[in-house]
C-alpha positions in Angstrom: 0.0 0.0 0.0 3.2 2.4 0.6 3.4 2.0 -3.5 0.3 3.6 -3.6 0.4 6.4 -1.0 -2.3 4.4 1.0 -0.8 2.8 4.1 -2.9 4.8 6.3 -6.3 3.3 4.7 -4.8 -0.3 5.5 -8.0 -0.5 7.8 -10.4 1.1 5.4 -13.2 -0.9 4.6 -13.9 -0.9 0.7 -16.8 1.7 1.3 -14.6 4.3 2.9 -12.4 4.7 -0.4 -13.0 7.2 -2.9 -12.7 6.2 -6.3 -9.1 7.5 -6.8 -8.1 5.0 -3.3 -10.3 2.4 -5.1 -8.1 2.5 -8.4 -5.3 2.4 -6.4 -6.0 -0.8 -4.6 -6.6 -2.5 -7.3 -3.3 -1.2 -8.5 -1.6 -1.9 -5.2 -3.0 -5.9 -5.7 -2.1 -5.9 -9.3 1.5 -5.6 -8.3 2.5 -7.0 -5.3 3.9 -10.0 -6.2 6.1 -8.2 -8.6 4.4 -9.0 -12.0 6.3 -8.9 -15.3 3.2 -7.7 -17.2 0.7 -5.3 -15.5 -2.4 -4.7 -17.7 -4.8 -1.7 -17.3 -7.9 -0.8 -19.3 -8.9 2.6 -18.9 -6.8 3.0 -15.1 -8.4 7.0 -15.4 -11.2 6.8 -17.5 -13.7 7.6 -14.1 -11.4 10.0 -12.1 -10.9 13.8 -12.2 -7.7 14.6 -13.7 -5.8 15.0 -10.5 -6.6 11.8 -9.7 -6.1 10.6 -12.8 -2.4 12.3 -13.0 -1.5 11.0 -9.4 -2.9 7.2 -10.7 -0.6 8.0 -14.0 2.5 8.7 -11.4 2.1 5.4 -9.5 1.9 3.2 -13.4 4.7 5.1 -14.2 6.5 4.5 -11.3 5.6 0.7 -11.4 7.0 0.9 -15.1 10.1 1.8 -14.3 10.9 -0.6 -11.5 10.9 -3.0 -14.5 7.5 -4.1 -15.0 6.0 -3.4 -18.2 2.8 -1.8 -18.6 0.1 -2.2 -21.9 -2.6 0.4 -20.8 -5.6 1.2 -23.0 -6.4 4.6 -22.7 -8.9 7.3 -25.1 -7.4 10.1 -22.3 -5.5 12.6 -25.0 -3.8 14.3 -22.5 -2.4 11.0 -20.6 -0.4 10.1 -23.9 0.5 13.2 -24.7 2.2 13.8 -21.2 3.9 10.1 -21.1 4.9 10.1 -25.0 5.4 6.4 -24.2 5.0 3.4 -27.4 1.4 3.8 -28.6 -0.4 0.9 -30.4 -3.7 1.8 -32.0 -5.9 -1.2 -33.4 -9.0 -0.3 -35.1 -10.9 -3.0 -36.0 -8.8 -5.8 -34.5 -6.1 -4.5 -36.4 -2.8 -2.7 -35.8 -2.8 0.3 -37.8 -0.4 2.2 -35.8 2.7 1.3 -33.6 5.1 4.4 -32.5 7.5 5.0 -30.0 7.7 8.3 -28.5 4.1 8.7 -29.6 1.3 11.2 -29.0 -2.2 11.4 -29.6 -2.5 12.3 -33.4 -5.3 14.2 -34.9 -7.0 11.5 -36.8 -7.5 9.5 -33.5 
């Protein structure tokens, strides 16, 4: 829970969290086993965009401790920021595969 900035709420019952501490549980249980592969399909899609920032922080933070990360994500400004690889499939295709990438116009 210290990953997550939520050793404090170790006693919390589930409907004491708000949905930013929510996320990040299920983050926090994602990970600690130390995962090669962490998953996450829209991690900020429900949260404002502090949240969502502080949420982006932890992934980011668990991606660089070694663990890779394939997040879906339709936030603009989250790939923007991060400028990490972006695969785009449209249709159960790839049509797109760039590192370094950014949210172009035509998405």
């Amino acid at each position: 829970l210290s990953l997550v900035n939520l050793y404090e709420r170790a006693n919390s019952y589930p409907n004491e969290l708000s949905g930013g501490e929510s996320q990040r549980v299920a983050i926090a249980r994602a990970v600690v086993n130390n995962p090669k592969l962490l998953m996450a399909d829209e991690p900020t899609g429900n949260l404002d965009v502090d949240t969502a920032m502080e949420i982006m922080e932890i992934i980011n933070n668990i991606n660089s401790k070694g663990t890779t990360v394939i997040m879906a994500t339709h936030a603009k400004n989250i790939v923007d920021e991060y400028q990490k690889r972006v695969v785009k499939i449209d249709h159960g295709k790839v049509v797109r595969d760039e590192t370094g990438g950014y949210y172009s116009e035509e998405d």
